[in-house]
N, C-alpha and C positions, 0 to 999 in steps of 0.2 A: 504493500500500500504506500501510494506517494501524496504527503499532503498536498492540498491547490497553495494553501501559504502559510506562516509561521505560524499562525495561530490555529490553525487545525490538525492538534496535536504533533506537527513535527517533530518537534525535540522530545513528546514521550515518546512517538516510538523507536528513533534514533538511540533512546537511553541505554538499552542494554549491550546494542551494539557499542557502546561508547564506553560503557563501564568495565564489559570484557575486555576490549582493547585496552585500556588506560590500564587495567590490571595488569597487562604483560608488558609494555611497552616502558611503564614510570619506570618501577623497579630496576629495569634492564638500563633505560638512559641513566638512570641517578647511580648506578654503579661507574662510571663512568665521568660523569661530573654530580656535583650536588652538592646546588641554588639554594640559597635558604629565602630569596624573597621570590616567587613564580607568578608571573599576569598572564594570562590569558585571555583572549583579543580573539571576540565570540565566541563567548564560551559557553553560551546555551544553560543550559540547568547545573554546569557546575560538575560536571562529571569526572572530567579532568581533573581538573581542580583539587577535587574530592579527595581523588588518590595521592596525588603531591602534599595535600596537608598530612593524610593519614600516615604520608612518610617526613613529618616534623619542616614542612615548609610552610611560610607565610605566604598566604594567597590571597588574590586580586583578580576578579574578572570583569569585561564591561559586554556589554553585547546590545542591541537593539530594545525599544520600549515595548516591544510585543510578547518578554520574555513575562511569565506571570513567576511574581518575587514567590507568593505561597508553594509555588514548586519548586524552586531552588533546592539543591543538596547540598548548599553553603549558605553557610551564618548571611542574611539579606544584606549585613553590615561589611559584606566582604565584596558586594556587587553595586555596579554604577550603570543605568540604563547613557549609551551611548549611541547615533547616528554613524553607522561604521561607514558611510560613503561620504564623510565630510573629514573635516582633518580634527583630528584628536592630540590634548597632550596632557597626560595627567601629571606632571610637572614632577616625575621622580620616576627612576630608574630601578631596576628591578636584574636580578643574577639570570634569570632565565626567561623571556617569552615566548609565549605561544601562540598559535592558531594555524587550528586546525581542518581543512576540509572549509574551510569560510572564504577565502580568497575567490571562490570563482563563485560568488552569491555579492559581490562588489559591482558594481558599474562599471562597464570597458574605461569609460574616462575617469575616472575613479582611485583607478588601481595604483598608478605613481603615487598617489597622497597616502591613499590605504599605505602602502609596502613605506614611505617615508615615515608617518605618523610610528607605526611601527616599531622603525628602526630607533626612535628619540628617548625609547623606555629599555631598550639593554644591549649588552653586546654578545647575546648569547642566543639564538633565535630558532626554537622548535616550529619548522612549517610544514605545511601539506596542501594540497589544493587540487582539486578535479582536471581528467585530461579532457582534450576534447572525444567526446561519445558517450562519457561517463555515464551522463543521464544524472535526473534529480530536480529536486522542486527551487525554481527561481534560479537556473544556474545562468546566468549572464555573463558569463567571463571563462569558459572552460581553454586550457592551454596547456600549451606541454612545461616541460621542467626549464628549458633555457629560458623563455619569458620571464619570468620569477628570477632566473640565476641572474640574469641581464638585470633586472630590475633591482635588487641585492646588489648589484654589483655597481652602480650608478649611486648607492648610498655607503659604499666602502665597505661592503660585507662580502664573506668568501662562501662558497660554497663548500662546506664538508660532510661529506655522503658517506656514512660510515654504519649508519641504523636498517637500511632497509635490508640489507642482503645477512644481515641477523637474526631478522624477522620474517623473510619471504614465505616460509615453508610452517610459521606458526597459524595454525588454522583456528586460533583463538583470537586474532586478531584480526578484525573487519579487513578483506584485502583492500580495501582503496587505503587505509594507513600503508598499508607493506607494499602498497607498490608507487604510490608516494611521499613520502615522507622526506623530510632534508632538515639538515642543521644547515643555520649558518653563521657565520662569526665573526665579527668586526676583524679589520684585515691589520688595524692596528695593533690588536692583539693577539693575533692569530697565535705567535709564540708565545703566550702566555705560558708558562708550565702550568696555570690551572686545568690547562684544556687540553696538555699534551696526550692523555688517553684516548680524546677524537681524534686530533688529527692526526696520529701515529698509524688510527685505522681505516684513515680516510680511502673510500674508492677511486680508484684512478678514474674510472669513467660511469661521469652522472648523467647518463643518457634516461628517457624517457622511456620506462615500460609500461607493458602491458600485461598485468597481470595473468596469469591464465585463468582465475577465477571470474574476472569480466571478459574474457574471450568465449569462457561455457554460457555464460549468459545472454550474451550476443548471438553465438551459434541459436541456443535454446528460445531466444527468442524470432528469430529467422523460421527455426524449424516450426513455430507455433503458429506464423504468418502464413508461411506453405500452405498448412493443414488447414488454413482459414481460406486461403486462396482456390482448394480444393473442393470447399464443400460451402455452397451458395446460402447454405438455411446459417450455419454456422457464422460467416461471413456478418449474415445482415445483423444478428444477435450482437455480436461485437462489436459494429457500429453506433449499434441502436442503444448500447452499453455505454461509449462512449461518449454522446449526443445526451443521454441520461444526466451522465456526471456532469456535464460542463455546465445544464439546465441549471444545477444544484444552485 
């Protein structure tokens, strides 16, 4: 089920995908480095979040006004309702940010401010963002991995790909995290020995995949089209299903 917009239940039903993920994902990045202050830049109900507190970090999220605070899974006092397609700056800096899967739910013209605003809050940068086909509700901006790197890289930040090919093959984790996910890192720091653990296992090549988990789904849904195409009562049913929803 795909909601029509945020307020029809989106973020509950994304929730468990979100919470399984972030179970395997926090842990594994915080071996690695570990933030003691973390924002997250849409963060929906807080799922994220969630788990970085539960492992002794201070947390901050902001996300749009359509977020209802009574469902948060973070203290309300921890959330700031924000316009993510306008420029943001909440005037302090933070060890780790986030955002997740939100970047292509921004406005094409948008997106330089989005990825700058961004960049003003730390120098340590957990992202992810939808390819083009992904599919999904309000996706306006779907792109590949260079976009982003290019865009990062216009604000002094490096690309180090070091998470995804440790999680490719975890089937606890929503494939659109495992197949794109990226760190990146202010380039002035890049030698930090804080962050010598990423970059030591940075990928040589941050190319753009394609998961095989959205390849079965592609296929499976090609093949469901066929089967529609083949049979005319079926055919109209689906139409007529479609036409249904949009009445709504």
């Amino acid at each position: 089920m795909t909601p029509k917009d945020y307020k029809d239940d989106f973020h509950a039903i994304h929730f468990q995908n979100s919470i399984d993920s972030a179970n395997e994902v926090v842990p594994l990045f915080l071996s690695y480095f570990k933030p003691k202050k973390v924002l997250d830049i849409g963060c929906g109900l807080g799922t994220w979040l969630k788990i970085f507190e539960e492992n002794q970090c201070d947390i901050f999220g902001i996300d749009g006004d359509y977020i209802a605070v009574k469902d948060l899974v973070i203290g309300s006092n921890k959330f700031k309702p924000y316009n993510l397609n306008l420029e943001y700056n909440l005037q302090t800096k933070f060890d780790l940010v986030i955002s997740l899967e939100v970047a292509e739910h921004i406005l094409p013209e948008n997106a330089e401010i989005f990825i700058e605003s961004m960049c003003l809050h730390g120098d340590v940068i957990l992202f992810s963002a939808a390819i083009p086909g992904q599919e999904g509700t309000l996706h306006y901006n779907e792109q590949y991995n260079d976009y982003w790197i290019d865009l990062f890289s216009q604000n002094g930040y490096q690309c180090v790909d070091f998470l995804r090919h440790k999680i490719w093959n975890n089937s606890k984790i929503s494939w659109w995290y495992r197949q794109n996910i990226l760190i990146f890192i202010k380039e002035t720091e890049i030698n930090n020995p804080t962050y010598d653990l990423m970059t030591k296992e940075k990928s040589q090549n941050q190319n753009s995949y394609v998961h095989p988990e959205l390849y079965k789904y592609k296929c499976a849904k090609v093949e469901g089209l066929e089967k529609l195409v083949n049979s005319p009562t079926k055919l109209l049913k689906y139409y007529l299903r479609r036409v249904k929803a949009k009445l709504k």
